[in-house]
LOSE-921590 format. One record per residue (C-alpha): x, y, z; residue in three letters. Coordinates in steps of 0.25 Angstrom, whole numbers, plus 2048, in hexadecimal, padded with zeros to 3 digits. Example, Ala and Ser with C-alpha at 12.3 -4.5 7.8 and 13.67 -1.06 7.14 Angstrom:
// LOSE-921590
8317EE81Fala/8377FC81Dser/
//
This chain:
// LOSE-921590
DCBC44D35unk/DC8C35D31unk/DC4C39D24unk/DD0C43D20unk/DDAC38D27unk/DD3C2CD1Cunk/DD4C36D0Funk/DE0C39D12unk/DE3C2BD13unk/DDCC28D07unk/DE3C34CFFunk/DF1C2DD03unk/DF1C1FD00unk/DEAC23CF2unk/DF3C2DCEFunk/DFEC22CF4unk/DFAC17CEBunk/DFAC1FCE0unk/E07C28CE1unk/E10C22CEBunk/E0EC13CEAunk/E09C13CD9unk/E15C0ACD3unk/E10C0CCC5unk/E10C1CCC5unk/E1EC21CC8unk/E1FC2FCCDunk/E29C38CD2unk/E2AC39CE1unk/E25C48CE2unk/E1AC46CD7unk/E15C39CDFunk/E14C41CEBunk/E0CC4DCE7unk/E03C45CDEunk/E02C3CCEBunk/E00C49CF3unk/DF5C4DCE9unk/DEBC3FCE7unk/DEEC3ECF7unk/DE7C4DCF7unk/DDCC47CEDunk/DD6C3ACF3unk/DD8C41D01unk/DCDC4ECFCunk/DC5C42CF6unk/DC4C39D01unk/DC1C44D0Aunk/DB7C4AD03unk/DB0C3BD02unk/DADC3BD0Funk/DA5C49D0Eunk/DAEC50D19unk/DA8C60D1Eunk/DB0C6AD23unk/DACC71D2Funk/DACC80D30unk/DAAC88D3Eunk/DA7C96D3Cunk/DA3CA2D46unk/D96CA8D43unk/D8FCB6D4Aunk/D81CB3D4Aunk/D7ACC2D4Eunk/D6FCC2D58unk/D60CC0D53unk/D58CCBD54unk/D49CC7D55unk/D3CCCFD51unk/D2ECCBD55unk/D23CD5D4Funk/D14CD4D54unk/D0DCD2D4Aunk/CFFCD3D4Funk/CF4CDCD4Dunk/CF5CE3D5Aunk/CFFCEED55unk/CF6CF2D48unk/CEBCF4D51unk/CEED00D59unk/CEFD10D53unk/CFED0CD4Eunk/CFAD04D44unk/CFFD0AD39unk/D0DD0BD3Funk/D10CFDD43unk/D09CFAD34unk/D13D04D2Cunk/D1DD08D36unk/D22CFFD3Funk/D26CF4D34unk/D2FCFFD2Eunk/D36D02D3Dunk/D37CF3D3Funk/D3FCF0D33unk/D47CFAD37unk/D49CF4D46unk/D4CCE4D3Eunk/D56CEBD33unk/D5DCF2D3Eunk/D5DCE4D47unk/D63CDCD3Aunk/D6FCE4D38unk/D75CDDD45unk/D6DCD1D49unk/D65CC6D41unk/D55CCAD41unk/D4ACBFD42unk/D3CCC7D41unk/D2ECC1D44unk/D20CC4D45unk/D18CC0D52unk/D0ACC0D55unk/D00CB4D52unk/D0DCADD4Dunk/D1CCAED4Bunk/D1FCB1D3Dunk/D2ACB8D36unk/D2ACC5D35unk/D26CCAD28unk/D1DCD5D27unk/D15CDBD32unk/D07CDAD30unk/D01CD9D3Eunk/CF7CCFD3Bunk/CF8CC7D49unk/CEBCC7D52unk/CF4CC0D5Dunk/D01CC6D63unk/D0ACB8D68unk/D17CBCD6Funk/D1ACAFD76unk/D1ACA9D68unk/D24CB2D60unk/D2ECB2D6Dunk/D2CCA2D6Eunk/D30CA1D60unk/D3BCABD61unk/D41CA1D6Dunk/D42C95D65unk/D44C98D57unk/D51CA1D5Dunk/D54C97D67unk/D63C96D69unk/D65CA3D5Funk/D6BCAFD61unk/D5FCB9D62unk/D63CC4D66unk/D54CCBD69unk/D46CCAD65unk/D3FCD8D62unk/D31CD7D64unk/D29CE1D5Funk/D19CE0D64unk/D0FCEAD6Cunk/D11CDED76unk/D01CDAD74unk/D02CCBD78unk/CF4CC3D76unk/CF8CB5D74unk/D01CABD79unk/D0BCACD86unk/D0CCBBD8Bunk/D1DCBCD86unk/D20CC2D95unk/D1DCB3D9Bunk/D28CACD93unk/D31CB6D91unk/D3DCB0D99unk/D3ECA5D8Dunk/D43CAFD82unk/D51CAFD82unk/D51CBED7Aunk/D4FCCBD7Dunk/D42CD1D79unk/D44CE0D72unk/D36CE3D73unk/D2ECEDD6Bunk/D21CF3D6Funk/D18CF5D63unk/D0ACFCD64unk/D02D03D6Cunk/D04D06D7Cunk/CFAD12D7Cunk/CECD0CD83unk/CE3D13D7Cunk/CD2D13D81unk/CCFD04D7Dunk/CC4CFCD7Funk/CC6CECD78unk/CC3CE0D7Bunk/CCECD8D83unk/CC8CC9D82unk/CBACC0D7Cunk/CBACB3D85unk/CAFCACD7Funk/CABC9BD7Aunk/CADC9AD6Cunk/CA3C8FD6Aunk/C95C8FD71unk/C89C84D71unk/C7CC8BD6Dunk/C72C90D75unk/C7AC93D7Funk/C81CA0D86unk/C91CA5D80unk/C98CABD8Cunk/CA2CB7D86unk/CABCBFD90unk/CB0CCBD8Bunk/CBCCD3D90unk/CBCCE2D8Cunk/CC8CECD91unk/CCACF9D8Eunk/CD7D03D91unk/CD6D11D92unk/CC6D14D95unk/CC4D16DA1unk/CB6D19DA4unk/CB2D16D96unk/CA6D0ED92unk/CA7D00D8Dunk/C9ECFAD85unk/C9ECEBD80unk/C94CE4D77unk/C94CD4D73unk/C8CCD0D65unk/C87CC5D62unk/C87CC2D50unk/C88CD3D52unk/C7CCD5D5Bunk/C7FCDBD69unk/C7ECD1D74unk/C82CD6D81unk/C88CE5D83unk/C8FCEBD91unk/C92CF9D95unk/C9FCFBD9Funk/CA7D07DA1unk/CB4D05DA3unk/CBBD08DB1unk/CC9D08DAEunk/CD5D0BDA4unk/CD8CFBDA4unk/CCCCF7DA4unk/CC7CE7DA1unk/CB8CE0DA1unk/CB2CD3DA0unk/CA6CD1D9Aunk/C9DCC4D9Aunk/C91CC2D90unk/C8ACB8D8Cunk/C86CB4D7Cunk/C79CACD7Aunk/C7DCA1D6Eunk/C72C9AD67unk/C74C95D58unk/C80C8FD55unk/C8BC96D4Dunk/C95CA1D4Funk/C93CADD56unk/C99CBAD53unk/C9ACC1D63unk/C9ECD0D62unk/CA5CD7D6Cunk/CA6CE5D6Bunk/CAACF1D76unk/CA9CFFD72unk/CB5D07D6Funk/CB7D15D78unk/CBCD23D76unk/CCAD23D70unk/CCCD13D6Funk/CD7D11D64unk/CD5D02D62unk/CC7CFCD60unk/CC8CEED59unk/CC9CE8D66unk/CBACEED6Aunk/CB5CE3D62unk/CB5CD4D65unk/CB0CC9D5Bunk/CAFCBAD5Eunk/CA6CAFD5Aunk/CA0CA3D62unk/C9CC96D5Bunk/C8FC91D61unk/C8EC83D5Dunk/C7FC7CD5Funk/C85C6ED61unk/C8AC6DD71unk/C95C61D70unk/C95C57D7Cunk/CA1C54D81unk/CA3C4BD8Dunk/CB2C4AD96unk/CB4C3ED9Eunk/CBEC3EDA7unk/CC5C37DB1unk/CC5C44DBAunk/CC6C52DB9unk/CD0C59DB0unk/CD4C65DAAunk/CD7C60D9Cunk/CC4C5ED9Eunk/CC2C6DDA1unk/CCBC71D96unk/CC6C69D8Aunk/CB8C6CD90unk/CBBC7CD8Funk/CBEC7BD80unk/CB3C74D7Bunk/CABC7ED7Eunk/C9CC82D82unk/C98C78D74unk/C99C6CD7Cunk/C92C67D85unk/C9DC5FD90unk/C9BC55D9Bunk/CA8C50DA4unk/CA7C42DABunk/CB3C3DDB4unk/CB8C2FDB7unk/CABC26DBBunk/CA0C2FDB8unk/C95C29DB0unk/C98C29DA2unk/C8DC30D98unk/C87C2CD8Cunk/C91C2DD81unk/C86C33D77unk/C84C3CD7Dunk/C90C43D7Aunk/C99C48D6Funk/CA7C45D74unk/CACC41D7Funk/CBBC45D87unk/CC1C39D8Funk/CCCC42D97unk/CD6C34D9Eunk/CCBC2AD9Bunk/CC9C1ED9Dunk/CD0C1FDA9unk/CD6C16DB3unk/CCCC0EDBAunk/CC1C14DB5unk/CB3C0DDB9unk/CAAC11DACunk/CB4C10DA1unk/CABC04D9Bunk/C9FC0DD9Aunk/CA7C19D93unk/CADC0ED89unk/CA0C09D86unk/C9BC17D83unk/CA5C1AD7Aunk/CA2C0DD73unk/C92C11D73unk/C97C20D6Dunk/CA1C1ED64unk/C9DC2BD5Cunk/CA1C32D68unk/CAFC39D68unk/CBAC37D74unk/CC4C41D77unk/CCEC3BD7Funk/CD9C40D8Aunk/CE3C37D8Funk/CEBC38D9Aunk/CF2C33DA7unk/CE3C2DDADunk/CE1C26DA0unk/CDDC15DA1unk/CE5C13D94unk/CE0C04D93unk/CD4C07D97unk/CD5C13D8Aunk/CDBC08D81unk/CCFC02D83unk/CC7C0DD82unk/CC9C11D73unk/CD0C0BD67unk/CD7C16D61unk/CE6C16D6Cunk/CEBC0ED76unk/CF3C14D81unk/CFCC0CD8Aunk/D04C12D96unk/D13C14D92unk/D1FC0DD9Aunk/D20C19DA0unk/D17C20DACunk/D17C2CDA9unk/D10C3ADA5unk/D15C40D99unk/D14C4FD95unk/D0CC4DD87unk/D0FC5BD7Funk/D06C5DD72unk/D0AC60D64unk/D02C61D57unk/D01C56D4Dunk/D03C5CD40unk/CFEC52D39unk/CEFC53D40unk/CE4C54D37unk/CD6C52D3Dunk/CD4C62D3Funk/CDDC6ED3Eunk/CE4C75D49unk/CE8C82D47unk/CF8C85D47unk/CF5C8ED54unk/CEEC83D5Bunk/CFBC78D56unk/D06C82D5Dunk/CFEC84D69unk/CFCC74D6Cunk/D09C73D6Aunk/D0DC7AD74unk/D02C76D7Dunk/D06C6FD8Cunk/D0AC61D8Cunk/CFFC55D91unk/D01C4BD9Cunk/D01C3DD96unk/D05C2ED9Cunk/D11C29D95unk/D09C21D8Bunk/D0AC17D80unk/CFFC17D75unk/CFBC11D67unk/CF2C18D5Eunk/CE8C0DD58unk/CE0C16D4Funk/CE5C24D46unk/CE8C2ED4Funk/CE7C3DD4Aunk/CF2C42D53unk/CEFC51D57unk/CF7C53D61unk/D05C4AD63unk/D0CC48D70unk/D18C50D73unk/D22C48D7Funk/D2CC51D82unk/D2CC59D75unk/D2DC4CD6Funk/D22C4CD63unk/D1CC3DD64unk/D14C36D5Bunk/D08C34D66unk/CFAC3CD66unk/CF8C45D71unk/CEAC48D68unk/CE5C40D5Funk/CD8C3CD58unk/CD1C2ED55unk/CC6C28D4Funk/CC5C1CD53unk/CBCC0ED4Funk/CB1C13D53unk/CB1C20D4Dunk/CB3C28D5Aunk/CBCC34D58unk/CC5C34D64unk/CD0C3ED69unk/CDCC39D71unk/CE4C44D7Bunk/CEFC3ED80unk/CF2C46D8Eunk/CECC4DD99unk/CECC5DD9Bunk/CE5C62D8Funk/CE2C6ED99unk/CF2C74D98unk/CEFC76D88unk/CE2C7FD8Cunk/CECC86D97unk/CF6C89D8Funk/CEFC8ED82unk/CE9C99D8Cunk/CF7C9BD92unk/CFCC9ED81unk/CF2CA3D7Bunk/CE5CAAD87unk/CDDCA0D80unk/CD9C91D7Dunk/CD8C90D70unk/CE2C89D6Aunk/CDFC7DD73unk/CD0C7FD71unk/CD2C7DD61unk/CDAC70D64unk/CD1C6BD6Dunk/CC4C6DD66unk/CC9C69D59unk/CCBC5DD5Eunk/CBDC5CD64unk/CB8C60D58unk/CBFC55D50unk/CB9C4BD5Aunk/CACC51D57unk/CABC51D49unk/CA0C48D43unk/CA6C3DD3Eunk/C9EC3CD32unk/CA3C4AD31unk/CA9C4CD22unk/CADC5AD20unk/CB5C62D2Dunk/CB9C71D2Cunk/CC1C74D37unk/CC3C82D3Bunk/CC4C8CD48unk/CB8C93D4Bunk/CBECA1D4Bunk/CC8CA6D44unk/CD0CB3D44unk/CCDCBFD3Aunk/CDBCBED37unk/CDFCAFD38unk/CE2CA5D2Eunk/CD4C9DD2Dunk/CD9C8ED2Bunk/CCCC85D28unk/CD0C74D26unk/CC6C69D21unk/CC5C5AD23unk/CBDC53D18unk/CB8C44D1Cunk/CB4C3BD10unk/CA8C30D12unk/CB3C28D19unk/CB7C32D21unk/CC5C34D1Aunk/CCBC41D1Bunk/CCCC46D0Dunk/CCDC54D05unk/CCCC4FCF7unk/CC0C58CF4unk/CC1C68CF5unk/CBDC70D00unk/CB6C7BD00unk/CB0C86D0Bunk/CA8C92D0Aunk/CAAC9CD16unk/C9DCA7D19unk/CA0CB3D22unk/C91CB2D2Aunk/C92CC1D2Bunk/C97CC6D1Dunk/C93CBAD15unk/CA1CBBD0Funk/CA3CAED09unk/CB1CA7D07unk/CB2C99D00unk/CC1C91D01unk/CC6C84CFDunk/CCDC7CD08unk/CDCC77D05unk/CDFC68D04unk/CEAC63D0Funk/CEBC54D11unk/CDEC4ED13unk/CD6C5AD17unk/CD4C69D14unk/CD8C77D19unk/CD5C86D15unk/CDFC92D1Bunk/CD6C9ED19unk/CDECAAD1Bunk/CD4CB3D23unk/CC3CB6D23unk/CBECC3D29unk/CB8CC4D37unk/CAACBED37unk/CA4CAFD39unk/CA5CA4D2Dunk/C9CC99D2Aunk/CA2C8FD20unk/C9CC83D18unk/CA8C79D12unk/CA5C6FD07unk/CABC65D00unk/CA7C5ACF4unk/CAAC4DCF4unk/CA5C41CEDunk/C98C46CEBunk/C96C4CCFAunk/C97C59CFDunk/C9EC5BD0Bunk/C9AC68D13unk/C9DC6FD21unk/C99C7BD27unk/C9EC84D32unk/CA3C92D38unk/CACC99D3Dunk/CB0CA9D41unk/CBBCB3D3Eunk/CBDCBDD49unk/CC7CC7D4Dunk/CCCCC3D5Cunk/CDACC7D5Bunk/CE1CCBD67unk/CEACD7D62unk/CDFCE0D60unk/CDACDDD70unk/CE5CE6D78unk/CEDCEFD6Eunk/CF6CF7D78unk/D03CF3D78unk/D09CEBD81unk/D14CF3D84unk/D18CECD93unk/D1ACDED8Dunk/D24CE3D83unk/D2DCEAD8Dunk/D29CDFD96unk/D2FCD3D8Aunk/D3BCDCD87unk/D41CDED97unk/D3ECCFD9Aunk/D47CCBD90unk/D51CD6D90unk/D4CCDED84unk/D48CEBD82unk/D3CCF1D7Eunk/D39CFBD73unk/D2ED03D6Eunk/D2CD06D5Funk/D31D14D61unk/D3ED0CD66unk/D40D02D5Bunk/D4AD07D54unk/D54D05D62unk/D52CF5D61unk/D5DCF3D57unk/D67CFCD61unk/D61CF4D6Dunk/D64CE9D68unk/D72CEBD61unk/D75CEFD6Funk/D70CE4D77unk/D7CCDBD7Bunk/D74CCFD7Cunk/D72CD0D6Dunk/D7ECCBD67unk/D83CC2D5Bunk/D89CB5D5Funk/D91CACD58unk/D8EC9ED52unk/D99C95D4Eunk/D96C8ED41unk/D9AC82D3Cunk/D98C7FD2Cunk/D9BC72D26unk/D9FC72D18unk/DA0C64D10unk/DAEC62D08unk/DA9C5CCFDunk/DA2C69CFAunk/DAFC71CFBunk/DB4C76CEDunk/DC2C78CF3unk/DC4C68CF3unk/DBFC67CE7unk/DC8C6FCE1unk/DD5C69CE9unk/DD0C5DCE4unk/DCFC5FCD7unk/DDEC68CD7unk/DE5C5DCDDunk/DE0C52CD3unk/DE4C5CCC7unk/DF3C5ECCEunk/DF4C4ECD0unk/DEEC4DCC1unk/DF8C57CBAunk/E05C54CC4unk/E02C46CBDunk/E01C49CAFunk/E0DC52CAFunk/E18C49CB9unk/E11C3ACB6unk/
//
């Protein structure tokens, strides 16, 4: 109001001055007064328009519901007898369903199976079938939206992540569930499960357990087989005694020379089975001739040990000390874990310090927490000083990913689950970084990102490689990947990796890391760190890599990418078999080399069970008010929906803000008032 009031204002004494008060201009009462009236009008619209005033407009909008589609996109659906239907047909009955769904309602569509993507083309090219993490992403993308339903259209085959049943009270929609594939049990015998250790010391024995099911053969003979590089190691005969029927086998695999092992599990298919790529079971074991020793010292017993110990494996060799046990000789072993070390009042903390003095080659993987002596730590190495905050207190430390970590490469799988991973407990502390900290992982404070490492790596003086965890309970991460995913892989990768770095000769110049097992079907991501005599990273020179398939003796040859200071390669797929590589680089005269493996192996989980799930999809839609509908039925949803009064368009009040400057209307007033002033002068003055 201020502003109209002050360029009204404005417009009037200007106008005043030059019509009404003007002595040397003489004009006629009524002429004075209109062209008063008309430079008033003028200088008014200019001064307003000066102060860059908007206009506000409210208007009423009807926002229709959104209709979601989540199509399955694994390979689970193409691997029954209705292949060719759900390949050629089914697109052509789901575009129907989605154009029928748009006429009335706004229609999102994506694909779900490994990952979330929009929906495209189907191509069923998924090994894993996630639920919890389409429906999660549906919940907050559409958070505070009006979705009216989301249709989910899968044979209801979940093998990764949450079962969607245990969290189902969160979704705020109604599920109009569609059951795809294949109810009928056919006569099957497969493989359900392969536990088994992916690394093995040599000479020494590889427990594999073996779970084989079989529907619909009652009193039919079993047969199962395990191969070693091809050749048959163990065999066992069972008949089977019922039509749901589940056994456990144990055998034992005698490893000598190093490398990877191709092991070969294989059941005999029966009369009238349907589905026979899940008779066969491939999987390779890496038996490694160098057994690491690892020693944990502690100032008691705590699960954050037994877990770290599970996932290093049978390739190293661990010995566990607690508070004032005698302390070994250093040398004697590779790296050493200091879980809340140096503690409080601990007796022999002078003879540990002056081991670690006399070894300084040795790596220290340390774990800090609550029991932590943080003077006596500060004392203790060089590379951070910890001091207890103001505040006496435990904090919950949650972690998150540090994009801008370097030393090795962690696969996007492995950053999301971290993530989301429990939080540590940690004193309220206050800590200074005295040496270059690669940060890992960053603290998380109540879903605050800081600045302050929960994981980090340092080399300090010495040339010790060291590894700093900032909180205790380590073990909740293991817990909760089982609880995700029926498997500890994602934390084992993060935990080995960074073993593996603390391991690396320090000399070392040329580091290819990779995973020792790929999918036949996954992206094969390979990156390189190159160190010059200095032991600067750097990628100036070309890398190379020759791959040979030890079967076939197929060879492929690549050129890594440059990216920063260090090298990466994105092949798109190899076939199933095991890899030796050789990577080599030229640089000032030296020639760089590195050699390793690794295996291509068809593990998915869709081809495992292949009956539908019918049960969980009648289940997901009456827990959330839904409906459930077979193929047959599909072309009822639209109705069902229509017809759903939940379902409904609301109405969004709008508000648009529109500058008066860029309004042509003013201009134009403007400009006609100027002319009428300019031509009532030139005619009557």
């Amino acid at each position: 109001m201020w502003i109209i009031t002050t360029a009204i204002l404005t417009g009037l004494c200007y106008a005043a001055l030059l019509y009404l008060f003007n002595k040397s201009q003489h004009y006629g009462k009524a002429l004075a007064t209109t062209l008063f009236i008309l430079r008033t009008l003028v200088v008014g619209l200019l001064v307003l328009l000066f102060f860059n005033p908007y206009i506000k407009k409210k208007t009423d909008k009807i926002e229709p519901a959104t209709i979601i589609i989540a199509q399955d996109n694994s390979n689970s659906l193409v691997l029954t007898k209705d292949s060719t239907f759900y390949k050629e047909l089914f697109p052509l009955i789901l575009d129907t369903l989605i154009n029928e769904l748009e006429n009335k309602f706004i229609v999102d569509k994506y694909l779900f199976g490994n990952e979330v993507k929009e929906f495209t083309s189907l191509d069923y090219k998924d090994y894993y079938t996630d639920f919890h993490e389409v429906l999660e992403n549906i919940r907050k993308n559409y958070y505070k939206k009006n979705v009216g339903a989301v249709v989910l259209l899968s044979d209801g085959i979940c093998n990764k992540s949450y079962l969607p049943e245990q969290n189902i009270e969160s979704y705020p929609f109604p599920l109009y569930t569609v059951t795809l594939g294949d109810t009928i049990t056919y006569p099957d015998f497969y493989i359900k499960d392969v536990f088994y250790n992916k690394t093995s010391p040599a000479n020494s024995i590889m427990p594999v357990r073996i779970v084989a099911n079989a529907n619909n053969c009652r009193n039919k003979q079993m047969k199962i087989k395990v191969l070693l590089n091809n050749e048959i190691i163990e065999e066992s005969d069972i008949i089977v005694n019922s039509n749901r029927f589940s056994k456990t086998f144990d055998f034992n695999i005698n490893s000598e020379d190093e490398g990877v092992k191709q092991i070969d599990i294989q059941i005999n298919t029966t009369e009238n089975e349907l589905i026979t790529n899940n008779n066969n079971k491939r999987f390779f074991i890496e038996v490694i001739d160098k057994q690491y020793k690892a020693l944990f010292y502690a100032k008691s017993a705590h699960p954050d040990l037994s877990s770290i110990k599970n996932i290093l494996g049978d390739h190293f060799e661990v010995s566990t000390i607690f508070s004032d046990d005698e302390i070994p000789n250093l040398k004697e072993y590779d790296i050493l874990f200091l879980h809340q070390i140096p503690y409080f009042r601990m007796s022999n903390y002078e003879n540990l310090k002056n081991e670690l003095k006399d070894n300084k080659n040795i790596p220290v993987f340390y774990i800090v927490g609550e029991s932590t002596d943080f003077d006596a730590f500060n004392d203790f190495q060089t590379s951070m000083k910890i001091n207890k905050g103001a505040v006496n207190s435990i904090l919950d430390i949650k972690p998150h990913y540090n994009q801008n970590f370097g030393l090795f490469n962690i696969d996007n799988e492995v950053v999301e689950a971290t993530n989301s991973y429990p939080p540590l407990s940690l004193p309220h502390l206050e800590f200074s970084l005295n040496s270059n900290h690669d940060m890992l992982l960053q603290m998380s404070i109540n879903d605050i990102l800081t600045q302050a490492p929960l994981l980090s790596f340092t080399t300090d003086n010495d040339g010790r490689k060291n590894a700093y965890l900032l909180g205790t309970g380590i073990w909740r991460w293991k817990l909760y990947n089982y609880y995700k995913e029926k498997n500890h892989d994602n934390f084992e990768e993060l935990l080995t990796k960074s073993v593996k770095y603390l391991l690396t000769e320090k000399d070392k110049e040329l580091i290819i890391n990779h995973k020792e097992n790929y999918l036949n079907n996954e992206v094969i991501i390979l990156d390189a760190d190159l160190r010059n005599p200095s032991q600067e990273l750097t990628n100036e020179p070309d890398l190379g890599i020759k791959i040979i398939n030890r079967h076939t003796k197929d060879i492929y040859e690549y050129n890594f990418m440059k990216k920063d200071n260090s090298y990466y390669l994105n092949i798109n797929n190899l076939p199933e078999g095991i890899y030796n590589f050789t990577a080599q680089a030229e640089h000032g005269g030296k020639i760089y080399l590195e050699n390793g493996n690794f295996s291509v192996t068809n593990i998915g989980a869709e081809g495992q069970d292949l009956v539908a799930d019918a049960r969980r999809m009648q289940l997901l839609a009456s827990l959330t008010d839904g409906k459930n509908f077979s193929v047959k039925e599909m072309n009822h949803i639209a109705e069902a929906i229509e017809n759903d009064e939940r379902i409904t368009s609301i109405v969004r009040e709008e508000t648009n803000y529109k500058d008066l400057i860029n309004m042509k209307s003013i201009f134009f007033v403007i400009l006609s008032l100027i002319s009428i002033e300019w031509i009532l002068r030139k005619i009557f003055v």
